[in-house]
CHARMM internal coordinates of N, CA and C (Angstrom, degrees):
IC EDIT
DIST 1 N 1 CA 1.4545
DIST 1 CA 1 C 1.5320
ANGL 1 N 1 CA 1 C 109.86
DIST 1 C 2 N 1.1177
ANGL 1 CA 1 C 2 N 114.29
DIHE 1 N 1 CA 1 C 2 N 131.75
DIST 2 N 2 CA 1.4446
ANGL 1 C 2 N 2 CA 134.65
DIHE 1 CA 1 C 2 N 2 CA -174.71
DIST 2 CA 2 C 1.8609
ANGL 2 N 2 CA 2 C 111.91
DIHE 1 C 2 N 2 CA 2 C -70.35
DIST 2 C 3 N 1.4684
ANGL 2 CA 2 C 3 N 106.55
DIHE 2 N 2 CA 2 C 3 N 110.88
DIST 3 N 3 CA 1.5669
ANGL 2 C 3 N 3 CA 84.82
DIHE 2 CA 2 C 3 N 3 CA -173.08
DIST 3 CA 3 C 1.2896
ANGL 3 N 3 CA 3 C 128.27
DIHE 2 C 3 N 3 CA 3 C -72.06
DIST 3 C 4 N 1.4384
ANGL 3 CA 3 C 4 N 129.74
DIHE 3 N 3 CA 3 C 4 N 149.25
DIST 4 N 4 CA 1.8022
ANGL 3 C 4 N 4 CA 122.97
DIHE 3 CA 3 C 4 N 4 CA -156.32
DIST 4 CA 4 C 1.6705
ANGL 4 N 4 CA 4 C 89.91
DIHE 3 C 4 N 4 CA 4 C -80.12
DIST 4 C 5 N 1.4676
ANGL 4 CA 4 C 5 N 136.84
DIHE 4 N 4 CA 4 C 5 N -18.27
DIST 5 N 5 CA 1.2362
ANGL 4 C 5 N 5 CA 113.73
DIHE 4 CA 4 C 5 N 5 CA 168.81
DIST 5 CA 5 C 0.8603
ANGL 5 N 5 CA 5 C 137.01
DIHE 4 C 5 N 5 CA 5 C -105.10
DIST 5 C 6 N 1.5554
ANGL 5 CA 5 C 6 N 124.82
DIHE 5 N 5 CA 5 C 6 N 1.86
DIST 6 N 6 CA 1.3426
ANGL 5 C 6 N 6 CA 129.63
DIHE 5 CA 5 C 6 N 6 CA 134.43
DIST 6 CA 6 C 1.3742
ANGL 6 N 6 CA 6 C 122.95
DIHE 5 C 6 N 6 CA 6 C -41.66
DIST 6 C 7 N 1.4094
ANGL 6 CA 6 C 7 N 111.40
DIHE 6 N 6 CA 6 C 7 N -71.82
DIST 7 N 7 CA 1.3812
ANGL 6 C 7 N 7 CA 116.01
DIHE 6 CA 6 C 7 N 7 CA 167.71
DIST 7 CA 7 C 1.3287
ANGL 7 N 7 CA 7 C 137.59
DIHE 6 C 7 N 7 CA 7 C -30.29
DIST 7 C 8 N 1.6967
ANGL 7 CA 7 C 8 N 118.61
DIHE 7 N 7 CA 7 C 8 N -52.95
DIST 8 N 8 CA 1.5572
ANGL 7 C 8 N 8 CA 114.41
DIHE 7 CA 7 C 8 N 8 CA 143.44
DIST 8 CA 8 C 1.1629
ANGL 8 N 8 CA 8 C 124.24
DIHE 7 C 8 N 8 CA 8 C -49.88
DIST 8 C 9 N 1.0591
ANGL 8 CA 8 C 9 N 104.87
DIHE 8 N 8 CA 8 C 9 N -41.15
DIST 9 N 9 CA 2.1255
ANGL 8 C 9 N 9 CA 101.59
DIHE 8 CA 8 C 9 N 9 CA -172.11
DIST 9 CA 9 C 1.5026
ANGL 9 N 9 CA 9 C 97.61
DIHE 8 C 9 N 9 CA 9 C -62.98
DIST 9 C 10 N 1.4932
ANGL 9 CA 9 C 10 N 139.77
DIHE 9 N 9 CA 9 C 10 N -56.56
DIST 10 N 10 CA 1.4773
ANGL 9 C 10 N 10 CA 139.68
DIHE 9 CA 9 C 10 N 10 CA 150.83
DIST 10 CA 10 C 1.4145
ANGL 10 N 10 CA 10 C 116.96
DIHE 9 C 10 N 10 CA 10 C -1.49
DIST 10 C 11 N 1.5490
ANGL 10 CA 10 C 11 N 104.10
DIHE 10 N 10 CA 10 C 11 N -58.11
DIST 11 N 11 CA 1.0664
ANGL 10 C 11 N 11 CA 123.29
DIHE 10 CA 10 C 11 N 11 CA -160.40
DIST 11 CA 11 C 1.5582
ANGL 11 N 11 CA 11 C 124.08
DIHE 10 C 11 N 11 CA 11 C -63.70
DIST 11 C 12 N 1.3992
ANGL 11 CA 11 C 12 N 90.65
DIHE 11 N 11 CA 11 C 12 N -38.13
DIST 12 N 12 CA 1.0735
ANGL 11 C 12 N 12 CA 104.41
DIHE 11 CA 11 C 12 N 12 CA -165.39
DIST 12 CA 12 C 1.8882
ANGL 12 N 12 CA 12 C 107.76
DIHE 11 C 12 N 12 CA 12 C -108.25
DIST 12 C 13 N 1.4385
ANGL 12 CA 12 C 13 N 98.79
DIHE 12 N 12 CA 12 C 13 N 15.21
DIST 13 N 13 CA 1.5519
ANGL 12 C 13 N 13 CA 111.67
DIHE 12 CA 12 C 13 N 13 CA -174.12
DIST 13 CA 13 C 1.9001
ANGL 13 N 13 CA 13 C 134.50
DIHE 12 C 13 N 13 CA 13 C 52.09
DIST 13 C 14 N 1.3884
ANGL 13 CA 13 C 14 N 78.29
DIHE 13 N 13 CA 13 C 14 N 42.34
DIST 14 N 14 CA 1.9396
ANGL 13 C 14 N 14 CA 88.95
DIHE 13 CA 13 C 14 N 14 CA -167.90
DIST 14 CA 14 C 1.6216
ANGL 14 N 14 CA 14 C 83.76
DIHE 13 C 14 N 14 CA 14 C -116.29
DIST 14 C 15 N 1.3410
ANGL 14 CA 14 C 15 N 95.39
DIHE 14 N 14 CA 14 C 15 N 159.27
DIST 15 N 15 CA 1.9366
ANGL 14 C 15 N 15 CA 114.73
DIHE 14 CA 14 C 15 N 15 CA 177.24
DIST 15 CA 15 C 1.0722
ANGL 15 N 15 CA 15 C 95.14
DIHE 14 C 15 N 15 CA 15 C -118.74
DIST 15 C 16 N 2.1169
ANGL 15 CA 15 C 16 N 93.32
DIHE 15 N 15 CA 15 C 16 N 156.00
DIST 16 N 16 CA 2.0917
ANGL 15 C 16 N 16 CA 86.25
DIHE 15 CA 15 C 16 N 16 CA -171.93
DIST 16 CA 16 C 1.2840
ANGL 16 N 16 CA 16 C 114.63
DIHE 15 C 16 N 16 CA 16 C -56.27
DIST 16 C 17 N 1.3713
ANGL 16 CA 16 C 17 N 125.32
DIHE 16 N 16 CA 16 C 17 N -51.52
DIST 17 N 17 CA 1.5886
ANGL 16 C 17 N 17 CA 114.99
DIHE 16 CA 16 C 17 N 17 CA 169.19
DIST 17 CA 17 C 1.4464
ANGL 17 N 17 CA 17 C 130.36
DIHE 16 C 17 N 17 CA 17 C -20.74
DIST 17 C 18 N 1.3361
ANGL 17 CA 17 C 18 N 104.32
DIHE 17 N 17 CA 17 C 18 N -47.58
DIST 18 N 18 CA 1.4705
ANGL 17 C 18 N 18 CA 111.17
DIHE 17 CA 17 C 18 N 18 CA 168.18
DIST 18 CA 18 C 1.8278
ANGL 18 N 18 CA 18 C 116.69
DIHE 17 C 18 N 18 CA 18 C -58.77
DIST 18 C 19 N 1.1880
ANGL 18 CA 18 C 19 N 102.36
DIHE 18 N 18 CA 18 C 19 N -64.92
DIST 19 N 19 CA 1.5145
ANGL 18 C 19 N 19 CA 121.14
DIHE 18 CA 18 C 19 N 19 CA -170.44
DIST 19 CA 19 C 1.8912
ANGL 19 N 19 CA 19 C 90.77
DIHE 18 C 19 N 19 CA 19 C -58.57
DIST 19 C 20 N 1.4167
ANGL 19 CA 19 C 20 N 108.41
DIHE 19 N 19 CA 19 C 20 N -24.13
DIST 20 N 20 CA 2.0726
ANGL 19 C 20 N 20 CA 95.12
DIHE 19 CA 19 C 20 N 20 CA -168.32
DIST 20 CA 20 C 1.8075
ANGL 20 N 20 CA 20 C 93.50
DIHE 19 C 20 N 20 CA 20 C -79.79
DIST 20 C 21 N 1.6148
ANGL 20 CA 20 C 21 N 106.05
DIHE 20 N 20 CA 20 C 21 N -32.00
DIST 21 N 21 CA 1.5960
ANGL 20 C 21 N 21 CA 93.70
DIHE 20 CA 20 C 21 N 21 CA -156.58
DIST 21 CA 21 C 1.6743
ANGL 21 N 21 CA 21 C 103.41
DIHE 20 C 21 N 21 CA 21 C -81.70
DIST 21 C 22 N 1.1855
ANGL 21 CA 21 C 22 N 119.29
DIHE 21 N 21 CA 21 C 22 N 11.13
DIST 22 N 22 CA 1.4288
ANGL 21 C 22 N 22 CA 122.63
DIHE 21 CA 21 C 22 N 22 CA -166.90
DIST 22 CA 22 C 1.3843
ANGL 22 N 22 CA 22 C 113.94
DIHE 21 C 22 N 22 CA 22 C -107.53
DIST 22 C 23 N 1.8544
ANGL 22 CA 22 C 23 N 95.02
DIHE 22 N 22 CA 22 C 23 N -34.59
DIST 23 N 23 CA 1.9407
ANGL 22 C 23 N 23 CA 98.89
DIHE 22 CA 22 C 23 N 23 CA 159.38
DIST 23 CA 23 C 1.2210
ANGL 23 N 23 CA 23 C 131.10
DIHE 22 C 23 N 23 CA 23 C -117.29
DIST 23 C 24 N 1.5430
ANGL 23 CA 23 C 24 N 99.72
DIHE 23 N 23 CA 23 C 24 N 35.78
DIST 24 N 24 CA 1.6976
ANGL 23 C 24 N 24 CA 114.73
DIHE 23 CA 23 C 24 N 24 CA -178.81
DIST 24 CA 24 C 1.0196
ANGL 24 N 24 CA 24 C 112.45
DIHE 23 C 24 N 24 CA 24 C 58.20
DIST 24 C 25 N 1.7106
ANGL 24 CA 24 C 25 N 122.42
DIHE 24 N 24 CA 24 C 25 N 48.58
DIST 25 N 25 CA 1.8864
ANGL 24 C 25 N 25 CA 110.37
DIHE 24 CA 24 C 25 N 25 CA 150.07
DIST 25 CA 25 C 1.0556
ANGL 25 N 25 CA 25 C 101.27
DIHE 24 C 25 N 25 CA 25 C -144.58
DIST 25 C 26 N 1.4614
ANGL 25 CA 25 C 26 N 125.58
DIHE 25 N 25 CA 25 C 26 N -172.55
DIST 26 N 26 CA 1.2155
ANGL 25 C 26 N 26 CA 134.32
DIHE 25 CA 25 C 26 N 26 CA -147.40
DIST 26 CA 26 C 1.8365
ANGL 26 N 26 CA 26 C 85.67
DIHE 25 C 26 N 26 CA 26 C -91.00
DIST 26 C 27 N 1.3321
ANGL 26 CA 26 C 27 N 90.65
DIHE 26 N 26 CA 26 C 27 N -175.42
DIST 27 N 27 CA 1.9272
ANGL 26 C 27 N 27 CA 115.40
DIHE 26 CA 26 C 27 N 27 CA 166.40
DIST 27 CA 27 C 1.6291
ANGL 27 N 27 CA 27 C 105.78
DIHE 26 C 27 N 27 CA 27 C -83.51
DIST 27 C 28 N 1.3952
ANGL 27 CA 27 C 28 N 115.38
DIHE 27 N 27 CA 27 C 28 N -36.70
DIST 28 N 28 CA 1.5412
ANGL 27 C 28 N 28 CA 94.23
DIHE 27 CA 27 C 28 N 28 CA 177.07
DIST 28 CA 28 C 1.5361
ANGL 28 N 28 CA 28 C 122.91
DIHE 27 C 28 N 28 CA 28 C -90.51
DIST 28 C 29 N 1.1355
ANGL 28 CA 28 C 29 N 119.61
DIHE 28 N 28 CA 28 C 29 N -11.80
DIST 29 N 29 CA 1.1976
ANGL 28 C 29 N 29 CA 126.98
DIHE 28 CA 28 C 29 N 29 CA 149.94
DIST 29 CA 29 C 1.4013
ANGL 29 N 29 CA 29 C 127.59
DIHE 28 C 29 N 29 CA 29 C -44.36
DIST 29 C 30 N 1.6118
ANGL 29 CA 29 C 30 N 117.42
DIHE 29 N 29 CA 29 C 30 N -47.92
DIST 30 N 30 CA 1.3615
ANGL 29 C 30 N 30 CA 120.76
DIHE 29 CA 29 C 30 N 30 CA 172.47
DIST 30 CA 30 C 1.8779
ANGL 30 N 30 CA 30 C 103.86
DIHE 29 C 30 N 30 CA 30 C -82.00
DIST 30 C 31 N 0.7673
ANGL 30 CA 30 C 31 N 123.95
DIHE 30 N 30 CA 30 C 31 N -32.16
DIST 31 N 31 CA 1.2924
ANGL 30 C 31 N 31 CA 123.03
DIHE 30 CA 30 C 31 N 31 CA 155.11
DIST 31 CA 31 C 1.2132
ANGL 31 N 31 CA 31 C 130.49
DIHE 30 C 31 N 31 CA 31 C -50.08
DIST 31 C 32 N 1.0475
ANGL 31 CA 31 C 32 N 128.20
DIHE 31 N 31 CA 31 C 32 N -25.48
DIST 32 N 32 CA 1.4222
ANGL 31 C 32 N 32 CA 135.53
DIHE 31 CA 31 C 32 N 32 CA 168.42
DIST 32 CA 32 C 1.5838
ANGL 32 N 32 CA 32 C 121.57
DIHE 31 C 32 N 32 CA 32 C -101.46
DIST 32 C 33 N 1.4749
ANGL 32 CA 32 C 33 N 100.26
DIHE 32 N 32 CA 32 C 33 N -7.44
DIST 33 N 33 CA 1.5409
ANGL 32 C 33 N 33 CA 108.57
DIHE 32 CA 32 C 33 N 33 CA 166.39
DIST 33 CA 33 C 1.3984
ANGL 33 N 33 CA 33 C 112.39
DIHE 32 C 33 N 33 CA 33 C -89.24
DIST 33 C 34 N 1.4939
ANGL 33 CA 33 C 34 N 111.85
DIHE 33 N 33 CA 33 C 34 N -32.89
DIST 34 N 34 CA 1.6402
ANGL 33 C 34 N 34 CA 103.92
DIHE 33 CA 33 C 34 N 34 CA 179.66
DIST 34 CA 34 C 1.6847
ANGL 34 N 34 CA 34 C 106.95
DIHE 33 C 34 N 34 CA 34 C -82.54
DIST 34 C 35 N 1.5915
ANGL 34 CA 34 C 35 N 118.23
DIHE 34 N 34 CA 34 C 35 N -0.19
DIST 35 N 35 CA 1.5577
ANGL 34 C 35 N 35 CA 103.20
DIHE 34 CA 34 C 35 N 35 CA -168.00
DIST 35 CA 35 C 1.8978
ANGL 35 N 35 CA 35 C 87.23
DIHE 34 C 35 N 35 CA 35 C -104.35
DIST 35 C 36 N 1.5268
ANGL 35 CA 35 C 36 N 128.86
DIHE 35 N 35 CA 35 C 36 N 5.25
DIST 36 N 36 CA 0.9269
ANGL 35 C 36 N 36 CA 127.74
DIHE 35 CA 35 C 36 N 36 CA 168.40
DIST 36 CA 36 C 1.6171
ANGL 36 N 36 CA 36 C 112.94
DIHE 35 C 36 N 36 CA 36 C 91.19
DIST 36 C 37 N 1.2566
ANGL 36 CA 36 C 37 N 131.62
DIHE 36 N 36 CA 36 C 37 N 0.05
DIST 37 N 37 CA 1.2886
ANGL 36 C 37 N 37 CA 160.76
DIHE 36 CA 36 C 37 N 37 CA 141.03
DIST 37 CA 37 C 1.4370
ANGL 37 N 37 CA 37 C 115.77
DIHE 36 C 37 N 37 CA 37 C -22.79
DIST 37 C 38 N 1.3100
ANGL 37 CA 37 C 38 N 112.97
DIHE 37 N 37 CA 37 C 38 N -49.34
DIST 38 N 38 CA 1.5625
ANGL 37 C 38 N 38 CA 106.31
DIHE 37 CA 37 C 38 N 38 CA -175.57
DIST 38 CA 38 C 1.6389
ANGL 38 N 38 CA 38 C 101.81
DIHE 37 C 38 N 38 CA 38 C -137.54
DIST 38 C 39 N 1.1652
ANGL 38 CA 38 C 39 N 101.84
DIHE 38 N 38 CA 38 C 39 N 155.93
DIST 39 N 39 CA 1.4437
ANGL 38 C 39 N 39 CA 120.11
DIHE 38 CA 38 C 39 N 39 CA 173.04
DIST 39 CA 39 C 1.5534
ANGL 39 N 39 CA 39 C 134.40
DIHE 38 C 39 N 39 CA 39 C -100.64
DIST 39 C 40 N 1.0672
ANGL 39 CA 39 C 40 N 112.44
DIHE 39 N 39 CA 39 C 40 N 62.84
DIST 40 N 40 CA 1.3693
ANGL 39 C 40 N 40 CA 127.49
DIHE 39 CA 39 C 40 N 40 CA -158.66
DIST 40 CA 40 C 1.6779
ANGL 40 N 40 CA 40 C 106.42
DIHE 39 C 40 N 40 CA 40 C -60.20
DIST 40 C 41 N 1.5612
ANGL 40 CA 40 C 41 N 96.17
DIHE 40 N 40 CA 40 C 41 N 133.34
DIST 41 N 41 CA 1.9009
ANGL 40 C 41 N 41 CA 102.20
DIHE 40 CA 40 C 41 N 41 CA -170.68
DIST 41 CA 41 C 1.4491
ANGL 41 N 41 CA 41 C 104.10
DIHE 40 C 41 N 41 CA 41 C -76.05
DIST 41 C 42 N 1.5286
ANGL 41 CA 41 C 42 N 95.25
DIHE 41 N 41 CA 41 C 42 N 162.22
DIST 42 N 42 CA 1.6093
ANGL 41 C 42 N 42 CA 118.35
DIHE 41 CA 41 C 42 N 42 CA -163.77
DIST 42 CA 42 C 1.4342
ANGL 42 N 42 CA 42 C 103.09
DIHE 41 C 42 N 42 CA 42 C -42.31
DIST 42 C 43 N 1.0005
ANGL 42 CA 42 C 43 N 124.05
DIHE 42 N 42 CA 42 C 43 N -52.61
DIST 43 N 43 CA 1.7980
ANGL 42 C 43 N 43 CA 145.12
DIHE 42 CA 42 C 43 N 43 CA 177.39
DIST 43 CA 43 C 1.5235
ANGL 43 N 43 CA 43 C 105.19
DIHE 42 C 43 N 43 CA 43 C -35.98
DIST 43 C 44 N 1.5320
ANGL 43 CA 43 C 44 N 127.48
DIHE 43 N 43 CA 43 C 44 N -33.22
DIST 44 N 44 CA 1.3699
ANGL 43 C 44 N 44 CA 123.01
DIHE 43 CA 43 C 44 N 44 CA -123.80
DIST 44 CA 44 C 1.9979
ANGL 44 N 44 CA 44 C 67.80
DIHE 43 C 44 N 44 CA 44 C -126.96
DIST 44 C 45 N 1.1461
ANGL 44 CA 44 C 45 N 103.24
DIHE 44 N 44 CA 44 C 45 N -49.51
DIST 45 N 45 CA 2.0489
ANGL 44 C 45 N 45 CA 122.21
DIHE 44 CA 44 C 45 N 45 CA -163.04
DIST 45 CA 45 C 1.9005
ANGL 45 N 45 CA 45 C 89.07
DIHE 44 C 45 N 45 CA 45 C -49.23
DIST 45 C 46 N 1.6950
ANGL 45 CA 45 C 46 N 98.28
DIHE 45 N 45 CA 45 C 46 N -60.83
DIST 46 N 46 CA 1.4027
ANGL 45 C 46 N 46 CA 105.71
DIHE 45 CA 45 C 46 N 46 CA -175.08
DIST 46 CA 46 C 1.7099
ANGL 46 N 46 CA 46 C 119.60
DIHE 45 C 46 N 46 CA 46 C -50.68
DIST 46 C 47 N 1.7510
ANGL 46 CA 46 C 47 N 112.79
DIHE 46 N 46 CA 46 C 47 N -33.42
DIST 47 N 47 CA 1.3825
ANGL 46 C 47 N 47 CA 98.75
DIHE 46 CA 46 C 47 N 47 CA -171.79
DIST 47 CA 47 C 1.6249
ANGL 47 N 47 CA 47 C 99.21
DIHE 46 C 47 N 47 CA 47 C -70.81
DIST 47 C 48 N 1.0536
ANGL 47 CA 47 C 48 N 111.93
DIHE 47 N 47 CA 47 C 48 N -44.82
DIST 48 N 48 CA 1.3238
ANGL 47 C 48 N 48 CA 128.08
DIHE 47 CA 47 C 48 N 48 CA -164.97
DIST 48 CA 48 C 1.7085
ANGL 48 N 48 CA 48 C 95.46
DIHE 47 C 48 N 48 CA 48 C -58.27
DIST 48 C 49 N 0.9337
ANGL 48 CA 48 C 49 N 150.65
DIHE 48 N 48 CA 48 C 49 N -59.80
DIST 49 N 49 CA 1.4974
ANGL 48 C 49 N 49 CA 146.15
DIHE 48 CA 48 C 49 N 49 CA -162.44
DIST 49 CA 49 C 1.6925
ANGL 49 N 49 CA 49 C 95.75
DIHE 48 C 49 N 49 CA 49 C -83.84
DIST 49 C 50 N 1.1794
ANGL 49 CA 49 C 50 N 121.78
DIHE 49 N 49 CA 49 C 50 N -23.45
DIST 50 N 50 CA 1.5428
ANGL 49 C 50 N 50 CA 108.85
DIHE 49 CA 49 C 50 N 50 CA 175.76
DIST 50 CA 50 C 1.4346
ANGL 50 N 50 CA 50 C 96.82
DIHE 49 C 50 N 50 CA 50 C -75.55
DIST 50 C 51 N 1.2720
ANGL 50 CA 50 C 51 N 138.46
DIHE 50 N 50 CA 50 C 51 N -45.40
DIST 51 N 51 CA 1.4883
ANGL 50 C 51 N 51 CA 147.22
DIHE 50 CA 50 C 51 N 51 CA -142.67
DIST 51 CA 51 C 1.8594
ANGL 51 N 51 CA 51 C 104.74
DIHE 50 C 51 N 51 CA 51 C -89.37
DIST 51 C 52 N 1.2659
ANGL 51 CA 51 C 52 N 111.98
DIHE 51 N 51 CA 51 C 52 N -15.38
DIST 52 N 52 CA 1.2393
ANGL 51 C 52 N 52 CA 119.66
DIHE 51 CA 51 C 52 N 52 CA -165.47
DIST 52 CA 52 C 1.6041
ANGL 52 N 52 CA 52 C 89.53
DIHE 51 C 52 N 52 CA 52 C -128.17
DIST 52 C 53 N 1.5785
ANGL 52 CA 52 C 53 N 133.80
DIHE 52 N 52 CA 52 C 53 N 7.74
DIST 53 N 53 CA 1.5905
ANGL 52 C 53 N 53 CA 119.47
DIHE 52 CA 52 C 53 N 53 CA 163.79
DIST 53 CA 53 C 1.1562
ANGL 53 N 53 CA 53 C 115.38
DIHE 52 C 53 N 53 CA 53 C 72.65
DIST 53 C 54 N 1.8944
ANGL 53 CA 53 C 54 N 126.74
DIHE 53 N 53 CA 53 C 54 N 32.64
DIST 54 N 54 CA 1.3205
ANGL 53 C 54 N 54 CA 118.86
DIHE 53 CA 53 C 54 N 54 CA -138.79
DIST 54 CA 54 C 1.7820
ANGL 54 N 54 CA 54 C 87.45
DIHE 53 C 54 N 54 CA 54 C -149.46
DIST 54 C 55 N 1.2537
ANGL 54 CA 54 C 55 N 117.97
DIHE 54 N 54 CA 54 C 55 N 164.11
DIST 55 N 55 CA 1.5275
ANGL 54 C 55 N 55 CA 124.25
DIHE 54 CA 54 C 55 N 55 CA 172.22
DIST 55 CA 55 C 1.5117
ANGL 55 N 55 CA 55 C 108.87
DIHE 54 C 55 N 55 CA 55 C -96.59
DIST 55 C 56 N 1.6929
ANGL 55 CA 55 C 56 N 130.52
DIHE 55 N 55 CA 55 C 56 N 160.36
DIST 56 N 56 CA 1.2197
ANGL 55 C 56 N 56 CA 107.94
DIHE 55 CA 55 C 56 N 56 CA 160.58
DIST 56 CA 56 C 1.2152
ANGL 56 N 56 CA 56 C 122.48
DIHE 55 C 56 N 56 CA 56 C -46.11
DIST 56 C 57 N 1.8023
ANGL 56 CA 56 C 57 N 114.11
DIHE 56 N 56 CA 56 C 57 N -52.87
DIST 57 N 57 CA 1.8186
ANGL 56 C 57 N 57 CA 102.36
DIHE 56 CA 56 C 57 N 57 CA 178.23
DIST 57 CA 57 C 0.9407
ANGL 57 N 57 CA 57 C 136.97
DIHE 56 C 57 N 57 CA 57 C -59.63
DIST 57 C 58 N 1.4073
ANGL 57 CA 57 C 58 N 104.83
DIHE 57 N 57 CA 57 C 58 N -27.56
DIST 58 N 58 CA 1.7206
ANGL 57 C 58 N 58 CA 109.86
DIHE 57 CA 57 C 58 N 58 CA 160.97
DIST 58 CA 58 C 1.4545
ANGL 58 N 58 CA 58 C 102.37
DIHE 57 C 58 N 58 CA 58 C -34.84
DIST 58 C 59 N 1.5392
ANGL 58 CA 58 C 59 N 123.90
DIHE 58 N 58 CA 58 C 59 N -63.02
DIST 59 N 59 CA 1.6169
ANGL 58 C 59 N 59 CA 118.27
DIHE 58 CA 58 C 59 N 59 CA -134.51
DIST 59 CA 59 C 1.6915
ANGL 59 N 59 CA 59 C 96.77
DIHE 58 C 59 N 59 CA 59 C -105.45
DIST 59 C 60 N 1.4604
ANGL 59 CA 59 C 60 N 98.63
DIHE 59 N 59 CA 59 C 60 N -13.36
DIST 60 N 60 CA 1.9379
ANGL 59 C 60 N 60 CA 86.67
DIHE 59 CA 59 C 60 N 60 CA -164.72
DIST 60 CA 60 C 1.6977
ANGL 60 N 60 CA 60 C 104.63
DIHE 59 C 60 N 60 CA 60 C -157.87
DIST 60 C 61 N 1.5147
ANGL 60 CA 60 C 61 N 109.49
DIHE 60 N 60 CA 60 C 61 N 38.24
DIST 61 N 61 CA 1.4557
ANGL 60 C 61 N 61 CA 117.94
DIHE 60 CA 60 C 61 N 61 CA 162.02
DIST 61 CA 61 C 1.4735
ANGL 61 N 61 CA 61 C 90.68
DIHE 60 C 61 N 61 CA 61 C -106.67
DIST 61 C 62 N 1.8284
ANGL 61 CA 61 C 62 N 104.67
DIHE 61 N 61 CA 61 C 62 N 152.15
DIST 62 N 62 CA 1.5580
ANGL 61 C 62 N 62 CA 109.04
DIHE 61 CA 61 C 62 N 62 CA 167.02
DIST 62 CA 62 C 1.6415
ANGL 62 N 62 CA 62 C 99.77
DIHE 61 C 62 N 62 CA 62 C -134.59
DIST 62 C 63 N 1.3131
ANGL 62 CA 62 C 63 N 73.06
DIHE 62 N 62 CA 62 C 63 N 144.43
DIST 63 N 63 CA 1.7634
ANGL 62 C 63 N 63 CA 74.37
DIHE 62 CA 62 C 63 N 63 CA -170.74
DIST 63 CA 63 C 1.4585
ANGL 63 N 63 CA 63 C 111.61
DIHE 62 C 63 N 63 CA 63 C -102.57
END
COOR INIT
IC SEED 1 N 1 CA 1 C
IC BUILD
């Protein structure tokens, strides 16, 4: 399964580096959120779904 925030971040043509320096964390941090590894807090979910044009369910409901 394809992760939904990889896939936006794709989408929207940013690299994790890009997408980390935009919500204050590193590249392996966002790397380890799209390989499902870490659980990034509500604070961290929100920059990231504002920054990528996206809802939480968009990026981190599973159905």
């Amino acid at each position: 399964m394809v992760n939904k925030i990889k896939l936006a971040r794709m989408e929207k043509g940013l690299t994790q580096s890009q997408l980390a320096e935009a919500v204050g964390v590193t590249r392996q941090t966002i790397g380890l959120i799209e390989k499902n590894a870490y659980n990034p807090s509500l604070q961290l979910c929100l920059a990231i779904a504002k920054k990528l044009n996206k809802t939480l369910n968009d990026l981190f409901w599973e159905e």
